[in-house]
Backbone as a printed PyTorch tensor [residue, N CA C, xyz], in Angstrom:
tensor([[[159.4040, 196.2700, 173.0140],
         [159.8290, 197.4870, 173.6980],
         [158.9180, 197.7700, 174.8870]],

        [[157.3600, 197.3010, 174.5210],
         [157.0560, 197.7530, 175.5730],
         [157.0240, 196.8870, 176.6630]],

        [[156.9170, 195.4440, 176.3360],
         [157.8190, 194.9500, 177.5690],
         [158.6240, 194.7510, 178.5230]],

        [[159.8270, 195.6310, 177.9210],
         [161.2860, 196.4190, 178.5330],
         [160.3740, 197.0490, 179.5370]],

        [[160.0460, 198.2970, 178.7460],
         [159.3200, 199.3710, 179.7040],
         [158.6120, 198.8470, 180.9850]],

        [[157.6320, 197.7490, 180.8610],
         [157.1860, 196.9690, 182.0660],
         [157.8290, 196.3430, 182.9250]],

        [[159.0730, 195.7480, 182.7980],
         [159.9370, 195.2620, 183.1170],
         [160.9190, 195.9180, 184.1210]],

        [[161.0800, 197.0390, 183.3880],
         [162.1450, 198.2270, 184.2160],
         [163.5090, 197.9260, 182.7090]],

        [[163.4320, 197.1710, 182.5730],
         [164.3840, 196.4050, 181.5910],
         [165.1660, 197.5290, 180.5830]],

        [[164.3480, 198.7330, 180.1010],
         [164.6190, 199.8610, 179.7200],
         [164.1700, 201.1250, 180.7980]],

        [[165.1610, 201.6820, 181.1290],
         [164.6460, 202.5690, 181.6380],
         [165.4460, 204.4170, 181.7030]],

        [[165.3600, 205.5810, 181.9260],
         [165.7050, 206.8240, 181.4810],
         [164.5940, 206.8460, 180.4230]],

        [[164.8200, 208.8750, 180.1500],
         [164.2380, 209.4040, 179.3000],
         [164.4900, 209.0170, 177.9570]],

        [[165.7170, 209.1700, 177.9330],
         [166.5450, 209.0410, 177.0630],
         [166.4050, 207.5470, 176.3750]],

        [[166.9210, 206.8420, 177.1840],
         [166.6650, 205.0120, 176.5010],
         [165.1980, 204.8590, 176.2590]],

        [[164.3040, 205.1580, 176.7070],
         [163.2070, 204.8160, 176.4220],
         [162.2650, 205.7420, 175.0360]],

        [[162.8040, 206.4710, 174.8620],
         [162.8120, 207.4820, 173.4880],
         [163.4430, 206.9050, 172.5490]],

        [[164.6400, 206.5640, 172.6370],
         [165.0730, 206.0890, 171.3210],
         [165.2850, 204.9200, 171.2190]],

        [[164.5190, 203.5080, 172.0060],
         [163.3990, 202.5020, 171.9230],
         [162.6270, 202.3850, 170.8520]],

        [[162.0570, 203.4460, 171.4690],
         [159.9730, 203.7170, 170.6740],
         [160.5320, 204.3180, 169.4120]],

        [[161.6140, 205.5300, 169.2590],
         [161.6650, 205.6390, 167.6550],
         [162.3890, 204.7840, 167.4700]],

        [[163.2800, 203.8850, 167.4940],
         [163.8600, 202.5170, 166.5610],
         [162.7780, 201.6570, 166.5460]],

        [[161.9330, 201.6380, 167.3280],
         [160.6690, 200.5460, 166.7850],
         [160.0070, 201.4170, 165.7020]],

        [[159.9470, 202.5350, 165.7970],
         [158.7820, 203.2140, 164.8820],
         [159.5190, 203.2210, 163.3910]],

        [[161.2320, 202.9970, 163.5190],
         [161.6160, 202.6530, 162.4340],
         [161.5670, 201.5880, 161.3230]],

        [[161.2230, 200.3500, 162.4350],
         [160.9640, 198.6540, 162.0660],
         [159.6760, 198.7790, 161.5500]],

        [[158.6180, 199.8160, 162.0770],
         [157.4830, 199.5600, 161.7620],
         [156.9910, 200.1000, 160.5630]],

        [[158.0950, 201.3330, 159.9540],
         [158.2500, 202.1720, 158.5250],
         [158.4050, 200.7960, 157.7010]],

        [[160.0070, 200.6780, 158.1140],
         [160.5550, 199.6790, 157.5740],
         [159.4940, 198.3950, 156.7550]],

        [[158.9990, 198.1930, 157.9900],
         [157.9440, 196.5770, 156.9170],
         [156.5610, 197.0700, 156.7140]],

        [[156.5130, 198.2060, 156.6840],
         [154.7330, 198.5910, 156.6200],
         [154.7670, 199.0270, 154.9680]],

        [[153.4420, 198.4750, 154.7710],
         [152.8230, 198.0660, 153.1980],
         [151.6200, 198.7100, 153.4200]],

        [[151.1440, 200.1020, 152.6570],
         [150.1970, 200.7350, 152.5960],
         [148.8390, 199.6060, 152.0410]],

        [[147.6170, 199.2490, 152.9490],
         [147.0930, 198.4090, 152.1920],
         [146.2640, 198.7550, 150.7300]],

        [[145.1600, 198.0580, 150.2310],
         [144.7800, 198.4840, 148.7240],
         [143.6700, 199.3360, 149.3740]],

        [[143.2790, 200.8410, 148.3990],
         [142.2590, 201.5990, 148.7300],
         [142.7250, 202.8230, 149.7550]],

        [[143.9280, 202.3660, 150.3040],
         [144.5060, 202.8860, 151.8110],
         [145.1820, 204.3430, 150.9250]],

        [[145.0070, 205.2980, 152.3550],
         [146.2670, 206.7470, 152.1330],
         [147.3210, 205.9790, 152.8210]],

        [[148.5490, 206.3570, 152.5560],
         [150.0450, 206.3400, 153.9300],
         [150.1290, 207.1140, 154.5780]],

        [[149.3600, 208.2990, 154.3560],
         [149.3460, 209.2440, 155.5120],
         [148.7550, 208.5040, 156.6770]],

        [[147.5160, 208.9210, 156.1010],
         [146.6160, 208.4560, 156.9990],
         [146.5690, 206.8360, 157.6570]],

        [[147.0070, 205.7930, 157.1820],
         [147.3740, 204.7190, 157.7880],
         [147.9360, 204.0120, 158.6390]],

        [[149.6340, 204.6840, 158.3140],
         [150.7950, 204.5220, 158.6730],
         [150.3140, 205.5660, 160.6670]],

        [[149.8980, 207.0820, 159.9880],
         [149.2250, 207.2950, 161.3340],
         [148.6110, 206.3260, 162.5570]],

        [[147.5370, 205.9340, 162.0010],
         [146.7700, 204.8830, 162.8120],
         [147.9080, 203.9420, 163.1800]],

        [[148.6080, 203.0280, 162.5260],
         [149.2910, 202.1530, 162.8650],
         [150.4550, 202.8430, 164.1650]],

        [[150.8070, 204.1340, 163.2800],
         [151.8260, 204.2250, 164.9300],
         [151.0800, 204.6740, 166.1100]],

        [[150.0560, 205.1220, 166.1500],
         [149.0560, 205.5560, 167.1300],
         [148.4080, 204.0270, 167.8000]],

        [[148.0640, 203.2810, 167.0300],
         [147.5920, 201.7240, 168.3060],
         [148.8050, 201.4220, 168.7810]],

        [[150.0460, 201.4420, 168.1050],
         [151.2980, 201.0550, 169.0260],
         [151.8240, 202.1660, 169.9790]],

        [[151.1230, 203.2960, 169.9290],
         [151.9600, 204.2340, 171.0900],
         [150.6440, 203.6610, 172.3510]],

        [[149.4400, 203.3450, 172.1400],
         [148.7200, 202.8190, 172.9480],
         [148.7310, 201.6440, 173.8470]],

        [[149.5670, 200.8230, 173.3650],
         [150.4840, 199.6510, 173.3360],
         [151.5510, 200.2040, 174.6040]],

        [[152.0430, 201.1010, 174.4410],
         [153.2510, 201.3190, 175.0080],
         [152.8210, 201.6730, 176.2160]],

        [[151.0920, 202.9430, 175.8030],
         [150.8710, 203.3790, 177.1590],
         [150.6120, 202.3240, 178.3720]],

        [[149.4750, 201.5420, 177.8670],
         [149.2380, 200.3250, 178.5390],
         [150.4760, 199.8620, 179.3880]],

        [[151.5750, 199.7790, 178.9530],
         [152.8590, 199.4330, 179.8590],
         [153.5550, 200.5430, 180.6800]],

        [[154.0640, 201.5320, 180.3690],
         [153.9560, 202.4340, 181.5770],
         [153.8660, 204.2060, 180.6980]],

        [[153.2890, 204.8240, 181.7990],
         [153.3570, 206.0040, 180.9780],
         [154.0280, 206.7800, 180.1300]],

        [[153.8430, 207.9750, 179.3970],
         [155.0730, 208.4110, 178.6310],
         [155.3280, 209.3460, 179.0990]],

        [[156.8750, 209.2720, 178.8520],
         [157.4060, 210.9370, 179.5810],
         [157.0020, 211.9740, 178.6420]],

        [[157.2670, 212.8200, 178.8520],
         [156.9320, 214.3510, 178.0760],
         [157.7820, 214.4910, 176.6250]],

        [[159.0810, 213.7820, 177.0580],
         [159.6560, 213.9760, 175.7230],
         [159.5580, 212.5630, 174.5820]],

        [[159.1300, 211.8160, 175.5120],
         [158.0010, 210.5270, 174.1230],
         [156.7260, 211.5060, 174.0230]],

        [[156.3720, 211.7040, 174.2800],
         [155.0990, 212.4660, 173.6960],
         [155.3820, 213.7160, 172.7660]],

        [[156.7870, 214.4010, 173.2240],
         [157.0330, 215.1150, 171.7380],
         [157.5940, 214.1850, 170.2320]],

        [[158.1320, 213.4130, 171.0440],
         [158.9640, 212.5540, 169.7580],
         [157.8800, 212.1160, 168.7120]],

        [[156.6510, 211.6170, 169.6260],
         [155.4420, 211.0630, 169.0010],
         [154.9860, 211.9400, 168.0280]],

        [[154.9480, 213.1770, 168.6220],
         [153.8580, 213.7670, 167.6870],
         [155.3190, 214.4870, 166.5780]],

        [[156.2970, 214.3400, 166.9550],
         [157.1590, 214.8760, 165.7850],
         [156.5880, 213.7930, 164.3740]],

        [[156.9930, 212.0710, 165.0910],
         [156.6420, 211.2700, 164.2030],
         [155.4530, 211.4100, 163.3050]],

        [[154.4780, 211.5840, 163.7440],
         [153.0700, 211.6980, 163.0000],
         [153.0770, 213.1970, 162.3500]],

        [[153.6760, 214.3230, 162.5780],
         [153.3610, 215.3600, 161.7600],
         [154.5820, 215.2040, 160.9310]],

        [[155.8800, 214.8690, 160.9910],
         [156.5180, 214.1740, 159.5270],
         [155.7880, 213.1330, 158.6020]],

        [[154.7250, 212.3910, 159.5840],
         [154.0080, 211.0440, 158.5190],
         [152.7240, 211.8300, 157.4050]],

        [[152.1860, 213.2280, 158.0300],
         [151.3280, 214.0180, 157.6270],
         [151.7990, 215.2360, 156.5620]],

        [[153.1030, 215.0660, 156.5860],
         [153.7910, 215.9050, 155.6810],
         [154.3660, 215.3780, 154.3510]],

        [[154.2150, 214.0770, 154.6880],
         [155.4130, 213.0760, 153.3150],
         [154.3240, 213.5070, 152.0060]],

        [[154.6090, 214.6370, 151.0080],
         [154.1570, 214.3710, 149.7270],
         [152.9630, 213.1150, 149.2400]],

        [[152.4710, 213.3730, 148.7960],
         [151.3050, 212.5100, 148.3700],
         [152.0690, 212.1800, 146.8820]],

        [[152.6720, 212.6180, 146.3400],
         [153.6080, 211.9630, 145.1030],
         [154.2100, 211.1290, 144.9640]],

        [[155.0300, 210.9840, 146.6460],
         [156.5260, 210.1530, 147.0880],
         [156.0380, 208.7570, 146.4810]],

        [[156.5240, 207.8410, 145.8440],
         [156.2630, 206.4830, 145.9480],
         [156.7270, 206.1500, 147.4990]],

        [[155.6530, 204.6970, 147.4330],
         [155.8190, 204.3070, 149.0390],
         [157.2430, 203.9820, 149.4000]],

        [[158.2510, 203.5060, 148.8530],
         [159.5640, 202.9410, 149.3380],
         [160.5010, 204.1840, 149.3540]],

        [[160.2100, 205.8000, 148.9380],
         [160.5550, 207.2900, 149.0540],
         [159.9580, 207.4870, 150.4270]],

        [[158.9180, 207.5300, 150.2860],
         [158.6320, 208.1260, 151.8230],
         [158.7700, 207.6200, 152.8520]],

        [[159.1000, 206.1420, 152.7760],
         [159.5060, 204.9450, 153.8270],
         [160.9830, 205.5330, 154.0770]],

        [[161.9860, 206.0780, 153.1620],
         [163.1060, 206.4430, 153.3740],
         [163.0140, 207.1780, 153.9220]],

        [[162.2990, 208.3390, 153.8210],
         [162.1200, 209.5210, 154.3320],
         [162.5500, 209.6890, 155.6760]],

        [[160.8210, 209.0870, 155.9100],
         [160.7370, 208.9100, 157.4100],
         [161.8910, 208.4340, 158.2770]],

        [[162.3890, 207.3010, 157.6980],
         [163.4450, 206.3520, 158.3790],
         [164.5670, 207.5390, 158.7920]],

        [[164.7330, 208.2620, 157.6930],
         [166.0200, 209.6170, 157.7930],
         [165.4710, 210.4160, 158.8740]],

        [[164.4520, 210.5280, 158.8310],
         [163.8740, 211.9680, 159.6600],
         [164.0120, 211.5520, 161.3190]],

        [[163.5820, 210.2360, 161.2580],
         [163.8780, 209.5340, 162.5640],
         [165.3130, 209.2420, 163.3540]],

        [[165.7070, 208.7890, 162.2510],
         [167.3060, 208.8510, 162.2020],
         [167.8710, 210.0940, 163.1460]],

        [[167.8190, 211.1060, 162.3140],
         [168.2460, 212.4960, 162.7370],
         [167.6500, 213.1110, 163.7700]],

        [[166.6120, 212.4520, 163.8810],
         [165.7850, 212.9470, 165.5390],
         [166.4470, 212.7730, 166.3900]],

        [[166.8490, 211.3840, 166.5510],
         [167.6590, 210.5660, 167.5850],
         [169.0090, 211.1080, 167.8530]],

        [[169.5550, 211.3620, 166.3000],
         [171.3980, 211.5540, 166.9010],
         [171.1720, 213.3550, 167.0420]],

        [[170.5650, 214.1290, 166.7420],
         [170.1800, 215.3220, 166.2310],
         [169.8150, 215.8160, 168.2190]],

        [[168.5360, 215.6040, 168.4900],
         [167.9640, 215.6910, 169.6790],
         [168.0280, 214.9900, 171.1130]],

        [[168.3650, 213.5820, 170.4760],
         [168.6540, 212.8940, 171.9620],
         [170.0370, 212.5790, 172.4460]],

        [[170.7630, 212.3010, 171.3250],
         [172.5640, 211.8070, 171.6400],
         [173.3350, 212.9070, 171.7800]],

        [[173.2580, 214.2060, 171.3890],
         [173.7670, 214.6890, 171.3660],
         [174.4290, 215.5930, 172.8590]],

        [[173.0220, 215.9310, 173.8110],
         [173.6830, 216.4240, 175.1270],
         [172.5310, 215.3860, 175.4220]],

        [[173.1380, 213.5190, 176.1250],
         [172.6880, 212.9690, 177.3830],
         [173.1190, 213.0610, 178.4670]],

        [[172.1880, 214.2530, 179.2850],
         [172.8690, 214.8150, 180.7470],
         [171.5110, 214.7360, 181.5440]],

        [[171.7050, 214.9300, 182.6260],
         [170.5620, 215.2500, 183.4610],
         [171.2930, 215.4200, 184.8730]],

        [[169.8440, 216.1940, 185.3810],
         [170.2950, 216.9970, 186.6270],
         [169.0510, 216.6070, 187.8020]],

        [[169.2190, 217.0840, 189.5230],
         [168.5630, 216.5000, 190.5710],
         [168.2720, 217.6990, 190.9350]],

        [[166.9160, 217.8330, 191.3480],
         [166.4000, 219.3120, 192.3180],
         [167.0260, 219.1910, 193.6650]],

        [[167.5800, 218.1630, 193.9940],
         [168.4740, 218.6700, 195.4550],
         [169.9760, 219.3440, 195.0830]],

        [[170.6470, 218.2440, 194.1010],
         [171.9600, 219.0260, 193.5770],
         [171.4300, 221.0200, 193.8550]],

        [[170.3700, 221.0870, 193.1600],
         [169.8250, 222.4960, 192.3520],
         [169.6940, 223.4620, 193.0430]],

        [[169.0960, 222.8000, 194.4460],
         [168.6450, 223.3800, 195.8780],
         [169.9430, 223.6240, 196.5260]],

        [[170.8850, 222.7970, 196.8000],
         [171.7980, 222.9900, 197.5050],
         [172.9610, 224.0850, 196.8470]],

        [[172.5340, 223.9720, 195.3160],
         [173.9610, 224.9800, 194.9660],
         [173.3880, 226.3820, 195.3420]],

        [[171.6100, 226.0730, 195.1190],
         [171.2950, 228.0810, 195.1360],
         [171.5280, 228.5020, 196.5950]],

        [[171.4610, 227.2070, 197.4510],
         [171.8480, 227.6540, 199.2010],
         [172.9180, 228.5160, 199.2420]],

        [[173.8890, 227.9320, 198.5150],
         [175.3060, 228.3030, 198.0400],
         [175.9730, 229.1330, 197.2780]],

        [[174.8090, 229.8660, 196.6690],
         [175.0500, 231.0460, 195.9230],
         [175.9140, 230.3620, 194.3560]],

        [[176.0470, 228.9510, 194.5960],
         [176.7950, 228.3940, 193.2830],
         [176.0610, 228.2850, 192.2720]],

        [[176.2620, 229.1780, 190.6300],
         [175.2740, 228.7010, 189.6400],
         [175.1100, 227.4520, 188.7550]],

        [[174.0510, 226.9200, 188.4000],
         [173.5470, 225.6940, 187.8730],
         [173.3400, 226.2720, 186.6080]],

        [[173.9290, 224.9200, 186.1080],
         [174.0200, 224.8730, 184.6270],
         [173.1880, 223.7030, 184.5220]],

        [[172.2410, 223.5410, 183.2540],
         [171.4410, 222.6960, 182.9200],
         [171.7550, 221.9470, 181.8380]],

        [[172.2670, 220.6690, 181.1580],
         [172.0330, 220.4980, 180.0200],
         [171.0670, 219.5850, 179.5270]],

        [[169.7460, 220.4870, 178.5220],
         [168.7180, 219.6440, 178.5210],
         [168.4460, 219.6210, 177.0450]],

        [[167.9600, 218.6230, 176.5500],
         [167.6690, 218.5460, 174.7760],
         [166.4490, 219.2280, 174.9310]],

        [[166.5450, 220.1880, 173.9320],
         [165.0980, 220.7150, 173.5690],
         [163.7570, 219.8690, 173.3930]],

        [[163.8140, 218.7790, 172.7190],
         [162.8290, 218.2990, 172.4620],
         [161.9620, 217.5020, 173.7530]],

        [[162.5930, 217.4800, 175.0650],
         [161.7720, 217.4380, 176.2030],
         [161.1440, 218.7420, 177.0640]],

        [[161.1920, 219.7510, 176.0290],
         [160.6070, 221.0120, 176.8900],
         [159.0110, 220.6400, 176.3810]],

        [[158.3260, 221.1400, 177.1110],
         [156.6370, 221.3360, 176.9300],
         [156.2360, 222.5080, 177.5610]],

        [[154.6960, 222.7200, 176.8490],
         [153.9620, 223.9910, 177.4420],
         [153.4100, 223.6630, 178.7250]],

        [[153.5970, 222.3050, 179.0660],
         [152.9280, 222.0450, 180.6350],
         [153.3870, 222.5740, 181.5880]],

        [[152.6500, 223.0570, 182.6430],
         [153.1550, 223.7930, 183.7470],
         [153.4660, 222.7930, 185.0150]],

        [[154.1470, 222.3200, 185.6790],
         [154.5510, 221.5210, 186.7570],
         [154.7980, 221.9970, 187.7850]],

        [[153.4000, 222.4660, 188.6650],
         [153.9140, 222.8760, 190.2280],
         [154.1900, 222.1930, 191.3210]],

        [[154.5580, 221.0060, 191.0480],
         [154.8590, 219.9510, 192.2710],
         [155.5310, 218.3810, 191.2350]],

        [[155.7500, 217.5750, 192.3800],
         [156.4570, 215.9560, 191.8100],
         [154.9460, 214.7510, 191.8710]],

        [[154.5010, 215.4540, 192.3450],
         [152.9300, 214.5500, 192.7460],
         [151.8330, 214.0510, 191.7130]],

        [[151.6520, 215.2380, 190.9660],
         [150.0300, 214.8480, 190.1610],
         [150.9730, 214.2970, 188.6920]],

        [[151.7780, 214.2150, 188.3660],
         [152.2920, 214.1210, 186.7640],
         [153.5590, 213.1230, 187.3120]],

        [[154.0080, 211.9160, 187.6500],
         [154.5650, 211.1970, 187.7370],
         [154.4630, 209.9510, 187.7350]],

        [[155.4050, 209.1720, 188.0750],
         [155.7100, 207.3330, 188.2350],
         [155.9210, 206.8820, 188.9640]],

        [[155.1380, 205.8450, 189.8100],
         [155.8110, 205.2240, 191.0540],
         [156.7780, 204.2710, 191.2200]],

        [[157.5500, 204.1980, 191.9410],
         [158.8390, 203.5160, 191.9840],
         [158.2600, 202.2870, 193.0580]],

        [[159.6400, 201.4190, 193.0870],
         [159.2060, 200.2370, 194.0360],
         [159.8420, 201.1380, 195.7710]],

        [[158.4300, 201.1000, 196.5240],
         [158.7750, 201.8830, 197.6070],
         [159.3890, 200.9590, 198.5170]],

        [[159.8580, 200.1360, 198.7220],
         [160.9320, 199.4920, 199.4630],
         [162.4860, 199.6940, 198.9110]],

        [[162.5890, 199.9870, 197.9200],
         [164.2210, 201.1020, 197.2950],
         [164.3360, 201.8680, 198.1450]],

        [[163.6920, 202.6340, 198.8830],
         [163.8480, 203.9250, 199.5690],
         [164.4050, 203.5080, 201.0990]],

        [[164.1330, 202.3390, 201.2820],
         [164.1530, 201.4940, 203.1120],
         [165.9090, 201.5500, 203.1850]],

        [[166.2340, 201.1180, 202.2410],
         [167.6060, 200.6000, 202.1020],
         [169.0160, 201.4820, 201.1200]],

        [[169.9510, 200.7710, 201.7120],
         [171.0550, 201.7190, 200.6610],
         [172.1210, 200.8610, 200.5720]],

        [[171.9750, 200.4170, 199.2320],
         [173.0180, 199.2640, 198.6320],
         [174.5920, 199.0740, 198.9450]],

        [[174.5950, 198.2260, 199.8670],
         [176.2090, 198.3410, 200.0400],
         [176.4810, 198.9580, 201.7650]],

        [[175.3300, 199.1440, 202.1370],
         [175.2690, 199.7670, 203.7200],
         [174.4360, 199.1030, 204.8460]],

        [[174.5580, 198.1440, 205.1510],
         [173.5900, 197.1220, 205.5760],
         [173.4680, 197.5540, 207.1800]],

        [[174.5570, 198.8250, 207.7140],
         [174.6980, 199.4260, 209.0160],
         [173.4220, 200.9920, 208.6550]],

        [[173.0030, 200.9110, 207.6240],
         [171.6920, 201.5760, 207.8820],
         [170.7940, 200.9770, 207.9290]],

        [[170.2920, 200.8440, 208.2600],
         [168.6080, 200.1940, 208.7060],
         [167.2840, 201.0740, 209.5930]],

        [[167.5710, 201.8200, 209.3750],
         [166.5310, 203.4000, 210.3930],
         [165.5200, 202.7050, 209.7330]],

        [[164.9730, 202.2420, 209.2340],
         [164.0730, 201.7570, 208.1320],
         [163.4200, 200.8360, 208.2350]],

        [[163.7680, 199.9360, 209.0220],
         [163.6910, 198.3080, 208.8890],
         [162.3630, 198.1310, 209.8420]],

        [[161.4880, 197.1740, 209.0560],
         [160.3600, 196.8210, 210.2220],
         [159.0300, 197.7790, 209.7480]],

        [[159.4920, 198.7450, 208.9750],
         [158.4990, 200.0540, 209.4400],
         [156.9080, 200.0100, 207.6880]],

        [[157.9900, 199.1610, 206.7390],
         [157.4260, 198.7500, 205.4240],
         [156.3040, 198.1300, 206.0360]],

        [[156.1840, 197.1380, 207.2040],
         [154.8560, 196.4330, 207.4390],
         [153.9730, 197.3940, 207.8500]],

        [[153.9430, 198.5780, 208.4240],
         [153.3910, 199.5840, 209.4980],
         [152.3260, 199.4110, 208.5660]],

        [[150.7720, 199.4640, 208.7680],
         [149.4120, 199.6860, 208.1950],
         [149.5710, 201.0500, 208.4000]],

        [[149.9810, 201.8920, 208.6580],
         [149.4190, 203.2940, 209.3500],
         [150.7040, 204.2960, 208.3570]],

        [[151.5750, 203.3140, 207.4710],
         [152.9660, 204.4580, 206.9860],
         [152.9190, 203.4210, 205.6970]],

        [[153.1410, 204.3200, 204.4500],
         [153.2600, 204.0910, 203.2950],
         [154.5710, 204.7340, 202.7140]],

        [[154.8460, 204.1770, 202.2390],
         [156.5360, 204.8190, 201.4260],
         [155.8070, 205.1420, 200.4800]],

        [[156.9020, 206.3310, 200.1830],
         [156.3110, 206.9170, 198.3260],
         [157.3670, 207.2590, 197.6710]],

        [[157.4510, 205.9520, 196.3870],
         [158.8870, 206.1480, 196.1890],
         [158.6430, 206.7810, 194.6070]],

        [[158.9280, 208.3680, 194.4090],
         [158.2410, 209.0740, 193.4140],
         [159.9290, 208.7120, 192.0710]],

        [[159.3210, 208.5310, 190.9010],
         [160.5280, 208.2810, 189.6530],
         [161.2840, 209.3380, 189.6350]],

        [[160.7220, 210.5530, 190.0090],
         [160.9520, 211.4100, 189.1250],
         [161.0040, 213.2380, 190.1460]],

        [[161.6030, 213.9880, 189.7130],
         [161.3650, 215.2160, 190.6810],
         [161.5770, 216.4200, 190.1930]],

        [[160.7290, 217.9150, 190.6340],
         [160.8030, 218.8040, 189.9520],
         [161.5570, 219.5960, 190.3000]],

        [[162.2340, 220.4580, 189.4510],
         [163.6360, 221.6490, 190.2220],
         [162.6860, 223.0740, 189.7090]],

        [[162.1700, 223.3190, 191.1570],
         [161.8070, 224.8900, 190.5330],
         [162.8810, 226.0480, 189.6560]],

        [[162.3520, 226.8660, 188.5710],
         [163.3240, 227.4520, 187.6820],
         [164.0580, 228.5660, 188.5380]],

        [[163.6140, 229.0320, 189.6500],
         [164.4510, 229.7560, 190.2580],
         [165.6140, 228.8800, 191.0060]],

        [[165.7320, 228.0130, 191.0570],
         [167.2700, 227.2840, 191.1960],
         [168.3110, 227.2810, 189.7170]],

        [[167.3830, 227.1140, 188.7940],
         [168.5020, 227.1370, 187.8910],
         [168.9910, 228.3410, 186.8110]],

        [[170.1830, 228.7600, 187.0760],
         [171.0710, 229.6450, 186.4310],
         [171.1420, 229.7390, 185.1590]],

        [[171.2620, 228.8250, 184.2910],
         [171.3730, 228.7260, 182.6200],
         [170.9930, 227.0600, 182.3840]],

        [[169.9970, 227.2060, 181.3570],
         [169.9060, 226.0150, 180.4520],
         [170.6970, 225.8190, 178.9720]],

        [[171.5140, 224.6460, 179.3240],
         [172.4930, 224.3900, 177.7390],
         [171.9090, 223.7020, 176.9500]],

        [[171.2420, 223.8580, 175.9310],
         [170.3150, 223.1210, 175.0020],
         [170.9460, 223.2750, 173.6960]],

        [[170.5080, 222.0500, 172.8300],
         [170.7010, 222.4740, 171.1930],
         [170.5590, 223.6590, 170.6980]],

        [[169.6120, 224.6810, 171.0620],
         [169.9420, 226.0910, 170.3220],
         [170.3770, 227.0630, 171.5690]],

        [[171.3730, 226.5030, 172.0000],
         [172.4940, 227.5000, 172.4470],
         [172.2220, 227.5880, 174.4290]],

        [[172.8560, 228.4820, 174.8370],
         [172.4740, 228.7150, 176.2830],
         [171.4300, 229.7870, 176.6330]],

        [[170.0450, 229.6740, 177.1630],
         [169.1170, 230.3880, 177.2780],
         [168.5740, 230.2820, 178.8910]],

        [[168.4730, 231.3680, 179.5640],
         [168.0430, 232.0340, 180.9070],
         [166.2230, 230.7710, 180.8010]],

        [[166.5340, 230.2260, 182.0510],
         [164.5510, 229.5790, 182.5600],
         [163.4620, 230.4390, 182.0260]],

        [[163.5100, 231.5130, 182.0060],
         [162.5250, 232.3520, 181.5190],
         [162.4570, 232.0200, 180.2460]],

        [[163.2720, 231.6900, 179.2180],
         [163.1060, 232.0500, 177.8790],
         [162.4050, 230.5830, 177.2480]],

        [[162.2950, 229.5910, 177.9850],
         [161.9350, 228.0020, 177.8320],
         [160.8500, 228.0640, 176.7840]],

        [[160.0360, 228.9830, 177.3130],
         [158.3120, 229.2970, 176.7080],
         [159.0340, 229.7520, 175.1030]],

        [[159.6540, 230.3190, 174.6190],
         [160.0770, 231.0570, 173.2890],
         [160.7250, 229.8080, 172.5830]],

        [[161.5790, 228.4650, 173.5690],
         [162.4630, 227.8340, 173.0640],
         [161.3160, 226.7210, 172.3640]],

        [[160.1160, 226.5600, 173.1980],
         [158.8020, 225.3100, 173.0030],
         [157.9080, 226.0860, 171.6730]],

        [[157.9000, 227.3290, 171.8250],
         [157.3040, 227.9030, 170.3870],
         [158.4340, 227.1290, 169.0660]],

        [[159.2930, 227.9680, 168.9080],
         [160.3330, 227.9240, 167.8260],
         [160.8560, 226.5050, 167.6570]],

        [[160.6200, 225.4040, 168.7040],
         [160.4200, 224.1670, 168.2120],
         [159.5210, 223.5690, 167.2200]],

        [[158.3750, 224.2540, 168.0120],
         [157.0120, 223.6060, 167.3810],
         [157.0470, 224.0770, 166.1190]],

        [[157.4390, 224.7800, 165.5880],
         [157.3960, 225.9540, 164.0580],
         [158.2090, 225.3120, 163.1660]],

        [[159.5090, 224.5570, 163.7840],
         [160.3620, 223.8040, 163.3660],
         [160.1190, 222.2790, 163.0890]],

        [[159.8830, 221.4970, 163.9250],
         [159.2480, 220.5510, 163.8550],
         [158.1970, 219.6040, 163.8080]],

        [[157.4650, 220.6990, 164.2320],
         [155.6830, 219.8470, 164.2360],
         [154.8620, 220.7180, 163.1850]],

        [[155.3620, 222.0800, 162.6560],
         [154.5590, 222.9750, 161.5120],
         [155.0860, 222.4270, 160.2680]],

        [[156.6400, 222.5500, 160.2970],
         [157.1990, 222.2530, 158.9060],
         [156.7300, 221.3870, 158.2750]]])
């Protein structure tokens, strides 16, 4: 998987999330608590050198980093009673339901220019975003918290070989392209967010990242 990721070979929020949990399923799947060993505590470590693994290949988005820590505070919760091939199920279910539960259910996404141009327009934006990519991080720009793209994508436009404004200018020592993955839509462009627990106003995001966490990373 994390080869994909290096590759480009996998790429979205979305595909690359439910990647890392179907591997984290293979890795339930054949993992054998060793002798002397907790499964809490093991199975932890083990998915933690492989999310390290992953970083090494390209960074994680915000909503692998919730998925992650969903994974490890379900691995910190499994009963100390469960026999190991119970809590191996467990998990496998819990993962399961993450995926069709949080990620399949609304795969949508939206562009801060679309976002920009409708508020020009007085037209309202509708968002549909899975909860489990909200965070408490604050993002005031596309710059310090992103991925770089291959900046020669940006020179060209597939299928238009009568644009070329571009051409020649990739060698310039003095001009660098910056071809950013990824981009931020300030919340005053957007009108309503459609998420798994229902339709909620930008303001309310902060209440939606609590009542997650209470749900999934306390329980």
């Amino acid at each position: 998987v994390g080869l994909q990721y290096l590759s480009g070979d996998l790429s979205g929020g979305n595909a690359r999330c439910i990647a890392m949990l179907q591997a984290f399923q293979e890795v339930v799947k054949d993992y054998t608590t060793p002798p002397q060993k907790n499964l809490n505590r093991n199975m932890t470590a083990k998915i933690s050198s492989y999310v390290s693994f992953l970083v090494e290949c390209r960074p994680l988005s915000i909503s692998m980093g919730n998925a992650i820590r969903f994974v490890k505070n379900r691995i910190a919760k499994l009963p100390i009673t469960l026999a190991e091939s119970e809590a191996k199920a467990v998990l496998q279910s819990d993962i399961e339901r993450f995926i069709n539960e949080k990620i399949i259910v609304a795969d949508k996404v939206g562009t801060a220019c679309v976002a920009m141009v409708a508020s020009a327009f007085r037209v309202p934006v509708l968002v549909c975003c899975e909860a489990y990519k909200f965070h408490e991080r604050v993002q005031l720009d596309s710059i310090c918290s992103n991925e770089l793209g291959d900046p020669n994508a940006i020179s060209k436009v597939d299928g238009r070989e009568d644009i070329n404004y571009l051409d020649g200018l990739t060698n310039n020592a003095n001009l660098q392209f910056l071809n950013l993955r990824y981009d931020a839509t300030p919340s005053d462009y957007i009108s309503m967010i459609i998420t798994d627990y229902g339709m909620v106003p930008p303001t309310s995001v902060p209440v939606i990242v609590r009542e997650y966490q209470k749900e999934h990373l306390l329980v």
